[in-house]
Biopython code that builds the backbone (N, CA, C, O; Angstrom):
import numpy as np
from Bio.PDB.StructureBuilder import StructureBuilder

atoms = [
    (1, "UNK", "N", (35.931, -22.112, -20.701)),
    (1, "UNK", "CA", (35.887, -20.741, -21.154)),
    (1, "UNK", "C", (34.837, -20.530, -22.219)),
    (1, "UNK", "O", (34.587, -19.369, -22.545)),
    (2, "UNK", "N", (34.141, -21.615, -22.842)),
    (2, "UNK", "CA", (33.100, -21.647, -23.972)),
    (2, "UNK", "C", (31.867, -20.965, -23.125)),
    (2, "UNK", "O", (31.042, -20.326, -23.778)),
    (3, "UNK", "N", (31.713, -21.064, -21.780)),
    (3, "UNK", "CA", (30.927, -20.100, -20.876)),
    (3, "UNK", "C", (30.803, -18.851, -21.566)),
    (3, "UNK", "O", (29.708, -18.297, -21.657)),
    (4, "UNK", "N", (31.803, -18.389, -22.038)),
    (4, "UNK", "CA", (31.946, -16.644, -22.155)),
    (4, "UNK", "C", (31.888, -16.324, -23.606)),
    (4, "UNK", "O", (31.376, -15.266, -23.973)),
    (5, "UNK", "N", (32.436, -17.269, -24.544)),
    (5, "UNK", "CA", (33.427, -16.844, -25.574)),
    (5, "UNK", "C", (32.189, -18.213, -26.509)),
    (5, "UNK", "O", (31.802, -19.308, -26.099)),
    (6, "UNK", "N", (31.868, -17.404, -27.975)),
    (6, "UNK", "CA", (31.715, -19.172, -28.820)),
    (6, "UNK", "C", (32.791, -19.026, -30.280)),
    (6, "UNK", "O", (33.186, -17.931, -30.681)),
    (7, "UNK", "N", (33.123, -20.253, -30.897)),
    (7, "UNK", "CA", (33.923, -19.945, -31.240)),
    (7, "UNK", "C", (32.736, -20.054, -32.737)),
    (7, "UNK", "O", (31.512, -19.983, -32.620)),
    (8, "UNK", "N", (33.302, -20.194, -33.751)),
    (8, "UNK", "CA", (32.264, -20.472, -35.200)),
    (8, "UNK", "C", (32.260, -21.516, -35.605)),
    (8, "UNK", "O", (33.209, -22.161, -36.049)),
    (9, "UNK", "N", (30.613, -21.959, -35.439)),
    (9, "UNK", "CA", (29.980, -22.796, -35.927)),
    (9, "UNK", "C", (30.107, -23.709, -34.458)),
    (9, "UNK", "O", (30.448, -24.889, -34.392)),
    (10, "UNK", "N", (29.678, -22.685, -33.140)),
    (10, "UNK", "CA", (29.865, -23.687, -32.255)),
    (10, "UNK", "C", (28.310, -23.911, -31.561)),
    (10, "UNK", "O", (27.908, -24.672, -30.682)),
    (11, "UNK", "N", (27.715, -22.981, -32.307)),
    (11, "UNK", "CA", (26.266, -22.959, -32.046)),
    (11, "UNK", "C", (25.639, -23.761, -30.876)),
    (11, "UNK", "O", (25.859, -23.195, -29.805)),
    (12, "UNK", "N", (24.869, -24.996, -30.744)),
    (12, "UNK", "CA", (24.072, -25.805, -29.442)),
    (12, "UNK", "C", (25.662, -25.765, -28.537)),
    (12, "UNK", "O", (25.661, -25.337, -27.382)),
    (13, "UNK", "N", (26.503, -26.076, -28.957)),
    (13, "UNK", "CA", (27.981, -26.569, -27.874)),
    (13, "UNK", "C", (28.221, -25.173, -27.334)),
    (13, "UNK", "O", (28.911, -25.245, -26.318)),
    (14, "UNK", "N", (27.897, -23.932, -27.652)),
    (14, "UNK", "CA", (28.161, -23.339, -26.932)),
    (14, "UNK", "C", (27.375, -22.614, -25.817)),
    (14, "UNK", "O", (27.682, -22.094, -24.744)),
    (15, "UNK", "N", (26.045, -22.824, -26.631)),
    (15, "UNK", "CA", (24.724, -22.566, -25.605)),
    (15, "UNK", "C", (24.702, -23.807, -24.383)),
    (15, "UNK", "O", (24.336, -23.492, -23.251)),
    (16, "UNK", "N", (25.036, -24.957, -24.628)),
    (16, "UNK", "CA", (25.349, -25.645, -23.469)),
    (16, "UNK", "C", (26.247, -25.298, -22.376)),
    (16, "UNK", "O", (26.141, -25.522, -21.170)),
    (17, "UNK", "N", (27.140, -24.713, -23.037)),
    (17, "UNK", "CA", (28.530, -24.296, -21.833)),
    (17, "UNK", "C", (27.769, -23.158, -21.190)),
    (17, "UNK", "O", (27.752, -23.124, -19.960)),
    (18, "UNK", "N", (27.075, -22.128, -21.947)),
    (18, "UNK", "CA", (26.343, -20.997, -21.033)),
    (18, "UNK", "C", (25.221, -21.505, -20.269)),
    (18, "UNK", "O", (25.146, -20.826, -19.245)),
    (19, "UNK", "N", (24.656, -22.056, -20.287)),
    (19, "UNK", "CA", (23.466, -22.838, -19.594)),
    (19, "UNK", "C", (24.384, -23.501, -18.327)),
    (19, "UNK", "O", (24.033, -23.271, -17.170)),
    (20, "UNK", "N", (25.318, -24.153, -18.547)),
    (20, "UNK", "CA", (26.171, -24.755, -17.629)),
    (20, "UNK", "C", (26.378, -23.980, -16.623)),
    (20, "UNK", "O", (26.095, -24.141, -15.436)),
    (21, "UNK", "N", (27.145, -22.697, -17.430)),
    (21, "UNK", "CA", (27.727, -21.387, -16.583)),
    (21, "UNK", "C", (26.293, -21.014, -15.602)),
    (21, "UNK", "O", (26.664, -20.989, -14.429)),
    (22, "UNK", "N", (25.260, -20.812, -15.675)),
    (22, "UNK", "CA", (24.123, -19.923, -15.444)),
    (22, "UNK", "C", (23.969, -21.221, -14.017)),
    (22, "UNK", "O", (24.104, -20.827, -12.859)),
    (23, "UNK", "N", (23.746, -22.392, -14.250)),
    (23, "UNK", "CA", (23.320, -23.293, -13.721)),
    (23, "UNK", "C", (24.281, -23.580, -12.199)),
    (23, "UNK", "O", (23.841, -23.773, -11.065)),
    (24, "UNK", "N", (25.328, -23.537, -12.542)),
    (24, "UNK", "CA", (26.464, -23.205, -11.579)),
    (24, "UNK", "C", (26.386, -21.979, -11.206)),
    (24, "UNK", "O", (27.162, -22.093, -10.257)),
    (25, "UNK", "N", (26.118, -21.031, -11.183)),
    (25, "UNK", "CA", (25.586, -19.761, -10.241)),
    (25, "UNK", "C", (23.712, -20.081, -9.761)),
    (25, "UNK", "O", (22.875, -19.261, -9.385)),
    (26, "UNK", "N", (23.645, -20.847, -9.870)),
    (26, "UNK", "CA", (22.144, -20.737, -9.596)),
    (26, "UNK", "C", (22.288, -22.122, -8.475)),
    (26, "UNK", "O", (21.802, -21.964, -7.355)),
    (27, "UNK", "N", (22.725, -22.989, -8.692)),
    (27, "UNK", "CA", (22.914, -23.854, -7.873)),
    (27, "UNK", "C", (23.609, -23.504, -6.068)),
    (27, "UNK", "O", (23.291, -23.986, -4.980)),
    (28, "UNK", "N", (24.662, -22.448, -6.465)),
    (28, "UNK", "CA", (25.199, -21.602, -5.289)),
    (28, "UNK", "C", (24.154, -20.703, -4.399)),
    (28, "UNK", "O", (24.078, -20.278, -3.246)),
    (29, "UNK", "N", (23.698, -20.680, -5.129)),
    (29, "UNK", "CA", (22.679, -19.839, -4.365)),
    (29, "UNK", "C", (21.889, -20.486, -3.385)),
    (29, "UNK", "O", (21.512, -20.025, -2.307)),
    (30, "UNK", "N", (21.667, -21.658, -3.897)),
    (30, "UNK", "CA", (20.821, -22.921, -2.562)),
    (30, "UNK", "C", (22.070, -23.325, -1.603)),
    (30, "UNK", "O", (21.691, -24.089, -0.716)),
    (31, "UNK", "N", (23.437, -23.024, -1.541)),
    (31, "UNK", "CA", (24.490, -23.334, -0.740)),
    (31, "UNK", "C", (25.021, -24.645, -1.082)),
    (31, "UNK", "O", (25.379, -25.507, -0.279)),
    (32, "UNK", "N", (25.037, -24.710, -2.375)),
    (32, "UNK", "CA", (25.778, -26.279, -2.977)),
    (32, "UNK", "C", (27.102, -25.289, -3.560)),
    (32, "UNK", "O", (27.325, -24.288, -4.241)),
    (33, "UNK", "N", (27.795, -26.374, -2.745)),
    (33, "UNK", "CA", (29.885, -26.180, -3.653)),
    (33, "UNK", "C", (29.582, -26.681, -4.689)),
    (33, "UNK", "O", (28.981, -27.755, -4.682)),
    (34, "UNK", "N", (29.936, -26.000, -5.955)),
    (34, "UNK", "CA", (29.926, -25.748, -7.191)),
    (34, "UNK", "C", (31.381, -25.493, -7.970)),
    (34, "UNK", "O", (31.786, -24.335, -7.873)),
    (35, "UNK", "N", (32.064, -26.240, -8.586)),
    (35, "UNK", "CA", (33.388, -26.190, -8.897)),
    (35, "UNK", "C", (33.226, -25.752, -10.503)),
    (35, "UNK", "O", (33.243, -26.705, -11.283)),
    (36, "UNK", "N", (33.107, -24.736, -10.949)),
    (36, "UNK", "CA", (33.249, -24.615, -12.290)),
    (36, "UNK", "C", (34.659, -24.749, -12.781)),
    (36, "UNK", "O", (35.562, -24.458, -11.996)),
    (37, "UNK", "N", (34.862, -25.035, -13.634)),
    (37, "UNK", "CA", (36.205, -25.086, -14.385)),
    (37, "UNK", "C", (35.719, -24.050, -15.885)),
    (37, "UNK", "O", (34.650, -23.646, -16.343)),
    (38, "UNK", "N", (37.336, -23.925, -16.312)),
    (38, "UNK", "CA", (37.366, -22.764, -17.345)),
    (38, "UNK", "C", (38.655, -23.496, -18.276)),
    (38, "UNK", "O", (39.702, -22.874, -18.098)),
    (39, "UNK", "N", (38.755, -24.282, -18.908)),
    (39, "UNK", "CA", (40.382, -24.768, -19.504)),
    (39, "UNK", "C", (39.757, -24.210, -20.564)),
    (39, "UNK", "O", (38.620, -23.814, -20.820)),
    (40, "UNK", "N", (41.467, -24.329, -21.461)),
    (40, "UNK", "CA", (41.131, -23.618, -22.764)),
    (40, "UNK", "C", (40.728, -25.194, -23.823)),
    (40, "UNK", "O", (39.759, -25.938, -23.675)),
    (41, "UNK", "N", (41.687, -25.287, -24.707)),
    (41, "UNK", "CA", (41.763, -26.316, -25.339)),
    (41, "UNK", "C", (42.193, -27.872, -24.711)),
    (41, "UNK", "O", (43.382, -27.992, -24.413)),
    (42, "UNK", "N", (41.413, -28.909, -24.523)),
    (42, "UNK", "CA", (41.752, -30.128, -23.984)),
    (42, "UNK", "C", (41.703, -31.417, -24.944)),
    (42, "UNK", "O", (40.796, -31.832, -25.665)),
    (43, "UNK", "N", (43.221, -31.989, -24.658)),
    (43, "UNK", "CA", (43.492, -32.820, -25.503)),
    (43, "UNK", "C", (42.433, -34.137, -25.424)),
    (43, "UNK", "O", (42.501, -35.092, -24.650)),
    (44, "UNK", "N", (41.227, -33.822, -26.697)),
    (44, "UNK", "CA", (40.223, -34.567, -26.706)),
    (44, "UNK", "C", (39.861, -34.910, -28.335)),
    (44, "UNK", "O", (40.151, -34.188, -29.289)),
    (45, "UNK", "N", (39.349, -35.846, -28.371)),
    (45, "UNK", "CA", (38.838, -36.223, -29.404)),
    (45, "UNK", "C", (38.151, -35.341, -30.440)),
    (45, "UNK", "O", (38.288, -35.424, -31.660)),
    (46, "UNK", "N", (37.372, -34.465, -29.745)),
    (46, "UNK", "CA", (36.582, -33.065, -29.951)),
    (46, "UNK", "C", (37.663, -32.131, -30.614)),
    (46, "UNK", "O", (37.493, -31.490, -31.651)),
    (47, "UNK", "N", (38.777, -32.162, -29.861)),
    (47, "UNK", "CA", (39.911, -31.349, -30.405)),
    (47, "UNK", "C", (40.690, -31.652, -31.205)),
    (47, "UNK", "O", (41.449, -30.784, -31.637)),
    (48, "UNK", "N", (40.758, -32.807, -31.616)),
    (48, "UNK", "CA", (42.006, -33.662, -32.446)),
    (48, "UNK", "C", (42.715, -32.919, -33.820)),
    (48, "UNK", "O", (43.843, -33.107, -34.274)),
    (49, "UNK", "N", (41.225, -31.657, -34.500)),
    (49, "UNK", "CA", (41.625, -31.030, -35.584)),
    (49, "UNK", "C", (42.381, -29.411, -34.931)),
    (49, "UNK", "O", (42.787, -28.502, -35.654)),
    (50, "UNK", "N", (42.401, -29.421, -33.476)),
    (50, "UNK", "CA", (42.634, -28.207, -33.471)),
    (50, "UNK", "C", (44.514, -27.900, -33.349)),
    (50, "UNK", "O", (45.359, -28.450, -32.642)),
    (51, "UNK", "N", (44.580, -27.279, -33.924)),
    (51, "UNK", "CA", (46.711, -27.221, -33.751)),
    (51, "UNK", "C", (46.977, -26.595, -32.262)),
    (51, "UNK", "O", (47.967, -26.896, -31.595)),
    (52, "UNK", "N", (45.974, -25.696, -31.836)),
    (52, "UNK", "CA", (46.788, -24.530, -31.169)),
    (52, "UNK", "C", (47.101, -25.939, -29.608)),
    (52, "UNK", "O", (46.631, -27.060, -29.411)),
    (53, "UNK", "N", (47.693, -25.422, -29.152)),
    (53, "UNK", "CA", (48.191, -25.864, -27.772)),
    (53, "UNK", "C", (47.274, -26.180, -26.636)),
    (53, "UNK", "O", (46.693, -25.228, -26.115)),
    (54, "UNK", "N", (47.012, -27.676, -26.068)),
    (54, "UNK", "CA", (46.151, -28.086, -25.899)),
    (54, "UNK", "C", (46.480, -28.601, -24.260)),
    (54, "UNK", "O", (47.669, -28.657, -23.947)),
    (55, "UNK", "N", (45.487, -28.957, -23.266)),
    (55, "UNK", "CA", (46.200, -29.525, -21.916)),
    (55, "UNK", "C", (45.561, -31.062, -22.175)),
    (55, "UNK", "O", (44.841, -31.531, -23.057)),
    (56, "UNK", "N", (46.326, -31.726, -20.690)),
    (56, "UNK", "CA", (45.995, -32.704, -20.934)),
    (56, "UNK", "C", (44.678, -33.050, -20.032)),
    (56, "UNK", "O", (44.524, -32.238, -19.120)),
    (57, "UNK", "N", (43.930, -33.839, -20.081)),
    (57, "UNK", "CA", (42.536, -34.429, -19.610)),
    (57, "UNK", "C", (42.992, -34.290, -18.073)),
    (57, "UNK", "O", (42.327, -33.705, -17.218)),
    (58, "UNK", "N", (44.262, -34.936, -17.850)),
    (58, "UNK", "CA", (44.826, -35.698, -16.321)),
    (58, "UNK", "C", (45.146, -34.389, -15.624)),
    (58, "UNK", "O", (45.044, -34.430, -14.398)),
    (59, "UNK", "N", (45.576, -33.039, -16.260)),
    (59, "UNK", "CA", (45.766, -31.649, -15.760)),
    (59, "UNK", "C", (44.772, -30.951, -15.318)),
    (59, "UNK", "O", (44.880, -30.393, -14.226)),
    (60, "UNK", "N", (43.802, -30.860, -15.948)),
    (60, "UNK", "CA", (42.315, -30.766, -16.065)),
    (60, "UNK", "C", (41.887, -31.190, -14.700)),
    (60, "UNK", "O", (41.658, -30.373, -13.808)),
    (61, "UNK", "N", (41.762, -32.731, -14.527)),
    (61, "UNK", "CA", (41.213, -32.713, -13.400)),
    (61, "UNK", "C", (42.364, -32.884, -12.261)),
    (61, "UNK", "O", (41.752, -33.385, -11.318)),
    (62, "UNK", "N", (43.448, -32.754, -11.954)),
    (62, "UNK", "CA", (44.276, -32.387, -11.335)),
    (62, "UNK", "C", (43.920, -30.747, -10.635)),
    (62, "UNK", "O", (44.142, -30.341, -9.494)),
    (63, "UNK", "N", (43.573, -30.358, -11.284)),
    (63, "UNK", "CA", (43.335, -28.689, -10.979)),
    (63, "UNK", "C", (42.469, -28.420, -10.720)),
    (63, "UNK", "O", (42.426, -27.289, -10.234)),
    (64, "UNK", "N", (40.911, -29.309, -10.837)),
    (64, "UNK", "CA", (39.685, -29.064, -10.560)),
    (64, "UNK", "C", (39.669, -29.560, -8.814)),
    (64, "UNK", "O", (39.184, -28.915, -7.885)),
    (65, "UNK", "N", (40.540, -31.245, -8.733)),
    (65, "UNK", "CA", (40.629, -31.847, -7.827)),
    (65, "UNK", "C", (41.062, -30.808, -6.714)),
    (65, "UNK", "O", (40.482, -30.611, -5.646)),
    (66, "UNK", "N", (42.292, -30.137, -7.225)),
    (66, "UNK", "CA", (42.888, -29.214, -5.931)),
    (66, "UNK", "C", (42.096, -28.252, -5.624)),
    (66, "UNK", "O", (42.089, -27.806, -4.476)),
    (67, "UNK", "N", (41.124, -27.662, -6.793)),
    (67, "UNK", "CA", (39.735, -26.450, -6.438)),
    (67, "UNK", "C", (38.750, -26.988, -5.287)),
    (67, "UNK", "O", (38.364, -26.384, -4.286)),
    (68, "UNK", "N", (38.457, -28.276, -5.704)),
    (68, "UNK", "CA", (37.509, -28.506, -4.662)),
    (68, "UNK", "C", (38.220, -29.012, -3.030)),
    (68, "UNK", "O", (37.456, -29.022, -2.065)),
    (69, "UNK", "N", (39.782, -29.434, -2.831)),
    (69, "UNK", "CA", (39.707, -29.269, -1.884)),
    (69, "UNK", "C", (39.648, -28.191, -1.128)),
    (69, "UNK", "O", (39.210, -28.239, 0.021)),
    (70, "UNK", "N", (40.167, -26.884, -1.800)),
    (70, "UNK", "CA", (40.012, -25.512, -1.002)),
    (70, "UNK", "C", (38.789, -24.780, -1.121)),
    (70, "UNK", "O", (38.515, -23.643, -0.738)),
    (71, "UNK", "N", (38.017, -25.747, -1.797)),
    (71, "UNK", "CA", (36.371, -24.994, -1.413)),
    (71, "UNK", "C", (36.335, -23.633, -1.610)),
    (71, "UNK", "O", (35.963, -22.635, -0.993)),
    (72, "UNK", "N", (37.186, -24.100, -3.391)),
    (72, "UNK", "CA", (36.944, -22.888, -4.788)),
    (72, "UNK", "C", (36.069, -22.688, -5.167)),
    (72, "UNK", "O", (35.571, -23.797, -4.971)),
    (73, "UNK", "N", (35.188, -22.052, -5.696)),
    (73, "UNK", "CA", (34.043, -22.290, -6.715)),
    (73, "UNK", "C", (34.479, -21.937, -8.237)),
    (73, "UNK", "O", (33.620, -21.714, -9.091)),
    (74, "UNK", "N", (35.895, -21.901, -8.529)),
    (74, "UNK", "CA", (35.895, -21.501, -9.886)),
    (74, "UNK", "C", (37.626, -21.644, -10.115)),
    (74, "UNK", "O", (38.503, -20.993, -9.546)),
    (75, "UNK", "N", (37.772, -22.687, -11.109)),
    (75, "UNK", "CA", (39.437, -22.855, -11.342)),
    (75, "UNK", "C", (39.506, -22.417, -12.787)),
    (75, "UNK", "O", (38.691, -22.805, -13.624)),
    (76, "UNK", "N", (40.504, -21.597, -13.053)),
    (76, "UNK", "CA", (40.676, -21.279, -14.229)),
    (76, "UNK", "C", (42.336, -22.001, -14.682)),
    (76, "UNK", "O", (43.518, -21.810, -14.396)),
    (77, "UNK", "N", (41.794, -22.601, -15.257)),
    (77, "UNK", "CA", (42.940, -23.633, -15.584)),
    (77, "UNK", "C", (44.108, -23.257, -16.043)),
    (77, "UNK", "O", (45.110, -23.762, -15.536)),
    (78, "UNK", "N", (44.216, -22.465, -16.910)),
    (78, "UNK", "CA", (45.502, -22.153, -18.109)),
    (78, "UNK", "C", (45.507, -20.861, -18.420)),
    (78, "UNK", "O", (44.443, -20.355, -18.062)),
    (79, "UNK", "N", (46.274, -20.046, -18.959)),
    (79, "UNK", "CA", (46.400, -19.067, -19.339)),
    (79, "UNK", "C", (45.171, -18.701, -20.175)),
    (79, "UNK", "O", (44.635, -17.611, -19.970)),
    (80, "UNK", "N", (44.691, -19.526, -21.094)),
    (80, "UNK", "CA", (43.621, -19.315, -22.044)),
    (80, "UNK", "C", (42.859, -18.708, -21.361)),
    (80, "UNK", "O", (42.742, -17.492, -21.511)),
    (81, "UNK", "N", (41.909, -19.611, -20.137)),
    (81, "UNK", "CA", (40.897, -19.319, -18.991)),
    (81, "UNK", "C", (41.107, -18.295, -18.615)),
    (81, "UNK", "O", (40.083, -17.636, -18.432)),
    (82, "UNK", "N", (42.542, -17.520, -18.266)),
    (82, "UNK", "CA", (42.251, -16.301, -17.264)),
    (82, "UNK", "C", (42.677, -15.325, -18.084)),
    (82, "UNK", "O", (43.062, -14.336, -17.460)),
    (83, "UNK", "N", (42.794, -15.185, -20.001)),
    (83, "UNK", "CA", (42.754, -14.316, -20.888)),
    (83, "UNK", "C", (41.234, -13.896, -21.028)),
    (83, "UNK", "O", (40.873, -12.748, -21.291)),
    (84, "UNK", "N", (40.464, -14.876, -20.837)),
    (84, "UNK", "CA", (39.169, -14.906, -21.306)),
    (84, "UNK", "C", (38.954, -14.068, -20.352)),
    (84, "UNK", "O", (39.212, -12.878, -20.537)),
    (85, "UNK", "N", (38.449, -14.507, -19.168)),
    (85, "UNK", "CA", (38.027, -14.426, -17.848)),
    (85, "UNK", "C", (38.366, -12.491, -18.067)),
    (85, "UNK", "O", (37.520, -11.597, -18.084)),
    (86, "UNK", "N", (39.647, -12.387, -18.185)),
    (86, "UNK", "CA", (39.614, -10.828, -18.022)),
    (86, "UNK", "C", (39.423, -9.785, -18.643)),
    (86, "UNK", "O", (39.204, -8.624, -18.296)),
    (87, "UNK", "N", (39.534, -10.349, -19.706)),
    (87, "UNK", "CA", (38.187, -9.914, -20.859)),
    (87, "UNK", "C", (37.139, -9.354, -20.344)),
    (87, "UNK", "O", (36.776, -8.180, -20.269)),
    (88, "UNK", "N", (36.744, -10.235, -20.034)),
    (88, "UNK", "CA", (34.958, -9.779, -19.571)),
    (88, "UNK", "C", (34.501, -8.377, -18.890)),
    (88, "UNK", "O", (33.319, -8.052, -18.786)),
    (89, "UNK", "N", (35.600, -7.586, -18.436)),
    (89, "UNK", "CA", (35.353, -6.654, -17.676)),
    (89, "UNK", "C", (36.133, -5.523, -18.653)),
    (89, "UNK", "O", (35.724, -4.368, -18.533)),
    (90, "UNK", "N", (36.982, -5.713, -19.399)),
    (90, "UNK", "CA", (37.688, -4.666, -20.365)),
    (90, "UNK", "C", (36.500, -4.266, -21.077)),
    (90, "UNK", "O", (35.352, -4.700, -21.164)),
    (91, "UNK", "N", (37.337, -3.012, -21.701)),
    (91, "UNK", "CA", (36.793, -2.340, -22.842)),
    (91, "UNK", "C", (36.005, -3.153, -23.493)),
    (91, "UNK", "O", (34.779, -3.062, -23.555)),
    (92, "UNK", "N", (37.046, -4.400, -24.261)),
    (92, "UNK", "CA", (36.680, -4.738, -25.563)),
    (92, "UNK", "C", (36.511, -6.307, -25.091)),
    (92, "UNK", "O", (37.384, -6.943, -25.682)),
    (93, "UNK", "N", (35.788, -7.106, -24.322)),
    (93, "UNK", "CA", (35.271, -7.987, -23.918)),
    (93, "UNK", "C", (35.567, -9.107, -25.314)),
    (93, "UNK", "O", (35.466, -8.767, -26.492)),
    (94, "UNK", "N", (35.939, -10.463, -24.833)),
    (94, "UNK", "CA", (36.355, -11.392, -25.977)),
    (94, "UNK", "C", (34.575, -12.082, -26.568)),
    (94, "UNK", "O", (34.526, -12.583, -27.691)),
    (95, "UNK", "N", (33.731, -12.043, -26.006)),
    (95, "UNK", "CA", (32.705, -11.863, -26.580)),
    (95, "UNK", "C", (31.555, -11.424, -27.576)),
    (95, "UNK", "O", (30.554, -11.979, -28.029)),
    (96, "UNK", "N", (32.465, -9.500, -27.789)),
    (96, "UNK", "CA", (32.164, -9.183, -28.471)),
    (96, "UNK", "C", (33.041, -8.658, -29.665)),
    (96, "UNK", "O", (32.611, -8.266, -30.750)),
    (97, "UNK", "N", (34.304, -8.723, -29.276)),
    (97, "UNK", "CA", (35.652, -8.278, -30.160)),
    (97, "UNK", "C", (36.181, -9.842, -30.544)),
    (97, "UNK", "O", (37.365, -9.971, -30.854)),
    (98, "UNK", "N", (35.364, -10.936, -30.524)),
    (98, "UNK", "CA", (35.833, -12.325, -30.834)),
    (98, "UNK", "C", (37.071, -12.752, -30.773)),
    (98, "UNK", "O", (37.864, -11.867, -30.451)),
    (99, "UNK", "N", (37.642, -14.049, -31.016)),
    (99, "UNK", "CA", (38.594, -14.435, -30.701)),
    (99, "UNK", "C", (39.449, -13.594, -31.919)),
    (99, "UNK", "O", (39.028, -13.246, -33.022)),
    (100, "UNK", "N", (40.865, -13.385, -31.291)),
    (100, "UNK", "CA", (41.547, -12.947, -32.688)),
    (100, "UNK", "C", (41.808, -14.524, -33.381)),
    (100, "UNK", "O", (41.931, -15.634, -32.863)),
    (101, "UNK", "N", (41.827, -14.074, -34.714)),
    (101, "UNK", "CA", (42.648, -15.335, -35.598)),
    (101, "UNK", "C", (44.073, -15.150, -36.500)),
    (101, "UNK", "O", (44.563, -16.116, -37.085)),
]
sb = StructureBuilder()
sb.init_structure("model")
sb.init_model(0)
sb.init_chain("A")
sb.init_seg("    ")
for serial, (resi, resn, name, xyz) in enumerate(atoms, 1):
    if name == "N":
        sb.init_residue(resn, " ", resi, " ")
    sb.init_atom(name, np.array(xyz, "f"), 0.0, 1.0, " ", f" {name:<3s}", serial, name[0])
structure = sb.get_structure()
């Protein structure tokens, strides 16, 4: 979901996830299956300071695994992913009305 959303002080880490995002629509276009994923928080090393509620690594790709057998192009993992995700088309887009805190 760092595709859509950056959080503060996420600066290069989040320009990577958009580059990612861009790259995975651009890749589709030559007719390559492209599995993007969208999780929110993953229980990672990266995350270790964060409290809020986190998935696990093994869920993660559990859910990506089942995307690509149905020849998904896009799993939105958790509730987080498809808060974001619907954002994007509201009024007040989580992009530009930032995360609440």
């Amino acid at each position: 979901m760092l595709s859509w959303v950056s959080l503060p002080a996420g600066g290069a880490y989040h320009l990577s996830k958009a580059a990612a995002w861009a790259a995975t629509n651009a890749l589709r276009e030559q007719g390559t299956l492209v599995v993007a994923a969208y999780p929110g928080y993953i229980d990672t090393d990266i995350t270790a300071q964060v409290t809020a509620p986190k998935l696990t690594p093994e869920h993660v790709v559990n859910e990506v695994l089942a995307a690509v057998e149905k020849n998904l192009e896009e799993v939105l993992v958790d509730d987080t992913g498809r808060a974001v995700k619907q954002s994007l088309s509201s009024g007040a887009p989580i992009y530009l009305a930032g995360i609440p805190r």
